[in-house]
C-alpha positions in Angstrom: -19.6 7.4 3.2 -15.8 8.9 2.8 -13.6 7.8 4.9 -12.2 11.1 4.9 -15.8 12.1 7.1 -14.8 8.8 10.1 -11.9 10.6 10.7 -13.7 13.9 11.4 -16.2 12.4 13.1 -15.0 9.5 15.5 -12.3 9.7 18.0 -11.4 5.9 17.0 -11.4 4.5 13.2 -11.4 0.4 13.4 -10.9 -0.8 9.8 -9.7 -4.3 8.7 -7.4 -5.6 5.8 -7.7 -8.2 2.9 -5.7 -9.3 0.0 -8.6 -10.9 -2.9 -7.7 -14.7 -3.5 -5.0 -15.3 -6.0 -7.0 -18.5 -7.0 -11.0 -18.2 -8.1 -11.5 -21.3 -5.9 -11.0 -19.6 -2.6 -13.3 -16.9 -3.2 -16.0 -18.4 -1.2 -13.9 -18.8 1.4 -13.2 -15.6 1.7 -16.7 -14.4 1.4 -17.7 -16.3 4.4 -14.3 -14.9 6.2 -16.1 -11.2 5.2 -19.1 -11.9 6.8 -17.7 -12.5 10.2 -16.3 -9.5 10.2 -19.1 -8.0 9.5 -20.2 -9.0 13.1 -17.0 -7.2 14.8 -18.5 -3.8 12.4 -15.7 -2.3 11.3 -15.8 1.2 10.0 -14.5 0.1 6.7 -12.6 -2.3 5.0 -9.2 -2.5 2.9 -9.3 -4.7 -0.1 -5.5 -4.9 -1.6 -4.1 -6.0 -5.0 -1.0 -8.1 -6.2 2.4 -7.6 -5.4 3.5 -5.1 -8.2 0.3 -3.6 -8.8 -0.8 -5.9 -11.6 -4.1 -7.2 -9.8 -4.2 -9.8 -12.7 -5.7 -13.1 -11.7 -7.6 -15.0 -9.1 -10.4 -12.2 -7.7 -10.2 -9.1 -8.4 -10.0 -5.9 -6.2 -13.2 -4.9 -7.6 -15.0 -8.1 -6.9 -13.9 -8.1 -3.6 -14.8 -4.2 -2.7 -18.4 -4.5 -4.3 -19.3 -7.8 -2.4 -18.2 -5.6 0.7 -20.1 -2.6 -0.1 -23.3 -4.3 -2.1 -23.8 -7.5 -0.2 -22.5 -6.4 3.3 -22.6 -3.1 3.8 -19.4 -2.2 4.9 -17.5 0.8 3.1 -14.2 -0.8 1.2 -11.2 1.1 0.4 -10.1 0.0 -2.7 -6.2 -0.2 -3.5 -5.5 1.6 -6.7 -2.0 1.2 -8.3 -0.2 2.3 -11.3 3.3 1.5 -11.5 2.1 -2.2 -13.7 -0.7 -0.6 -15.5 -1.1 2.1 -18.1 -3.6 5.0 -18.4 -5.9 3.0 -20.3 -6.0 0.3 -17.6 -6.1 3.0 -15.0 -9.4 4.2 -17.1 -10.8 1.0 -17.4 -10.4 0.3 -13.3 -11.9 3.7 -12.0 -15.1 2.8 -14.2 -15.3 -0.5 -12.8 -15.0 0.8 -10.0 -17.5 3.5 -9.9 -20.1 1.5 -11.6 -19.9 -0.8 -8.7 -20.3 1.8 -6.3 -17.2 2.1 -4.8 -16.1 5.7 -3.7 -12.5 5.4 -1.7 -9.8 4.5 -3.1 -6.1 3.6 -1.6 -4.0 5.8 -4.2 -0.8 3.5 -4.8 2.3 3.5 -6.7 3.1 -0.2 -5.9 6.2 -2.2 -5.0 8.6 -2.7 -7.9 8.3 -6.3 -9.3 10.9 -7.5 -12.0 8.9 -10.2 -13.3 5.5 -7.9 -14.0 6.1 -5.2 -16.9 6.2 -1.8 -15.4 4.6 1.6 -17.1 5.3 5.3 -17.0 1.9 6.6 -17.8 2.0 7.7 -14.0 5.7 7.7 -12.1 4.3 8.7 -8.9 1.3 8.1 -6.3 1.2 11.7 -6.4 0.5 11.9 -10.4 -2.3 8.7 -10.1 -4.3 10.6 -7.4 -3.9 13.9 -9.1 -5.2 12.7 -12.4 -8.4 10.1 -10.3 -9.1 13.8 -8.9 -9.6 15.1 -12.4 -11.4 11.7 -13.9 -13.4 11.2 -11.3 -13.9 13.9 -8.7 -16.5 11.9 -7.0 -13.6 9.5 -5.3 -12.3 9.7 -2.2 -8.8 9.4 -1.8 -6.2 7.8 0.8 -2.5 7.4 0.2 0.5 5.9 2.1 3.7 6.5 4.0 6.4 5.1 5.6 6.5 4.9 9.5 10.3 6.2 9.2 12.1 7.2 5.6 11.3 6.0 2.7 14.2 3.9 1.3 14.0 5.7 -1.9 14.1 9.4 -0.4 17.5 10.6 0.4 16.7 12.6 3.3 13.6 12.7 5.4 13.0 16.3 4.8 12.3 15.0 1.1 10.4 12.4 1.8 7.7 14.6 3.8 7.3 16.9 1.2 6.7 14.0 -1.2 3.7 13.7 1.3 2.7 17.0 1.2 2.3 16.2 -3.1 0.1 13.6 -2.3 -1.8 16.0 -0.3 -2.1 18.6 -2.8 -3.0 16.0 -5.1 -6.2 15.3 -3.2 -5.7 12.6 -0.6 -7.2 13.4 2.5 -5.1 11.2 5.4 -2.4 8.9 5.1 -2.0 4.8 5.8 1.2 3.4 7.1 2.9 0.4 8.8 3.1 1.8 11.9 2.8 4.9 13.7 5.0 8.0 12.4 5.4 10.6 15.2 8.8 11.6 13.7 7.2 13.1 11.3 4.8 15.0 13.0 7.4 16.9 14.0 8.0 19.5 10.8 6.9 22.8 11.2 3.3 23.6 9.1 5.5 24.7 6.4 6.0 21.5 5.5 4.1 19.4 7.5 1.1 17.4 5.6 -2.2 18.2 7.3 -4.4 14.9 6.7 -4.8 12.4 9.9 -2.5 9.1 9.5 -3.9 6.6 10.3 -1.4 3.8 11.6 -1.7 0.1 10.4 -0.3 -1.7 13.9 -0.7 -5.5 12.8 1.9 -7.2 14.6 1.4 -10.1 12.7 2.7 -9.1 9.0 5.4 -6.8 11.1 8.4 -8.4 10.1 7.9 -9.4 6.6 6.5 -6.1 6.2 10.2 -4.6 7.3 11.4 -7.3 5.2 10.0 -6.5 1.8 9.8 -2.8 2.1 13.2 -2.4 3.6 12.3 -0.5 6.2 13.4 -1.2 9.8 12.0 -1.5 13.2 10.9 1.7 15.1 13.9 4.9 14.5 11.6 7.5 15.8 14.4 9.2 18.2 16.9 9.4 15.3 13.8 10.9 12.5 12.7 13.4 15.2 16.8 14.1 15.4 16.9 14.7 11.7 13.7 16.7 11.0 14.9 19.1 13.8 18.1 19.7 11.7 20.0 17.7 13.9 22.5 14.7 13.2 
C-alpha cells in the first residue's frame, strides 16, 4: 500500500525507524529485532542509509526493506539519497528496489560528508524525486523538513517554498524531527499541502539537534517571521 493512502485513511499513522547494520554480522540480529515489531504492527516501517548517503557496506537499505515487506509483511519506506551517488547509481537502486517490491521511497538529499565523494547528477531532494517521478511513476514518494529553518535557507519564507518544490515534484507528505506548526502558518500561496508527519523520538533528540544544527523548539519566533514580523 502507499503511504500516501494511511494518511488519508487513519486519524493516527504509527511507523517505526531503522538504520541496516553497518557490519553483515549483525544482520540477524536485526532480523529478530524486526520481527518483534511486527507484534506492536506498525503501519509501516523506515529503513535509513549511511551518513552521507553512500549506503555502501554492511546491509543494504534494500535488504533490509524487502525482508520487511517479503518476509514480514510490513510496508518499508525506503531512504533514497543522492548527494554520494550518481545517476547511474540512482538507476541501479530504483531497479533494485522495484524488483524487490518496494513502492515508497524517503526522497533524500543527505547530510554532507567530507570523507564520502559527493555528486552533482542531482543538487536537490527536489531534482531526485522529480526525476524517480519520471523513472518510475509507480513509487510513492515522501520527503523531509526541518521542524524550524533549515540552516542552509536564509530566511524561512525560502525554506517553505523549497518545500512546496518537493511537492510539485511528487512527494505526497513530509517527515521531520519534530513537529513544525510554524510553518503551518503561510497562507495557501505558499503553504505546502501534504500532511507532515512528525518524528517525536526523544531519544536521538539531542544528537539529532547536534548534527543537523538545528536547535530546540523556536516555534514562537518562526510563527513571528512567517507573519512578516521580526
Amino acid at each position: 500500500m502507499y503511504i500516501r493512502k494511511l494518511f488519508a485513511q487513519k486519524r493516527c499513522v504509527f511507523s517505526a525507524e531503522f538504520f541496516p547494520p553497518k557490519q553483515v554480522l549483525n544482520w540477524e540480529s536485526l532480523q529478530k529485532t524486526l520481527q518483534e515489531v511486527k507484534a506492536v504492527q506498525p503501519d509501516f516501517v523506515s529503513v535509513t542509509c549511511s551518513a552521507g548517503g553512500s549506503g555502501v557496506g554492511g546491509v543494504s537499505t534494500c535488504q533490509v526493506a524487502s525482508y520487511l515487506k517479503n518476509q514480514l509483511g510490513i510496508e518499508p519506506l525506503a531512504h533514497l539519497t543522492c548527494i554520494g551517488t550518481d545517476r547511474a547509481g540512482i538507476e541501479a537502486n530504483l531497479d533494485e528496489l522495484f524488483t524487490a517490491g518496494i513502492r515508497n521511497l524517503m526522497i533524500l538529499r543527505g547530510d554532507r560528508n567530507p570523507n564520502v565523494q559527493q555528486f552533482k547528477d542531482f543538487a536537490h531532494a527536489s531534482d531526485l524525486a522529480a526525476f524517480v517521478r519520471g523513472y518510475y511513476g509507480s513509487f510513492g514518494l515522501s520527503s523531509a523538513c526541518y521542524p524550524e529553518k533549515h540552516p542552509e535557507s536564509p530566511t524561512l519564507i525560502e525554506d517553505v517554498s523549497h518545500l512546496k518544490q518537493k511537492q510539485e515534484s511528487g512527494a505526497t507528505h513530509l517527515v521531520t524531527g519534530g513537529h513544525r506548526p510554524a510553518r503551518l502558518r503561510r497562507n495557501h500561496a505558499h503553504r505546502p499541502q501534504e500532511p507532515d508527519r512528525p518524528d517525536t523520538g526523544p531519544l536521538q533528540r539531542k544528537r539529532a539537534e547536534g548534527f543537523s544544527g538545528t536547535p530546540g523548539p523556536l516555534a514562537g519566533r518562526c510563527g513571528r517571521a512567517l507573519q512578516g514580523g521580526h
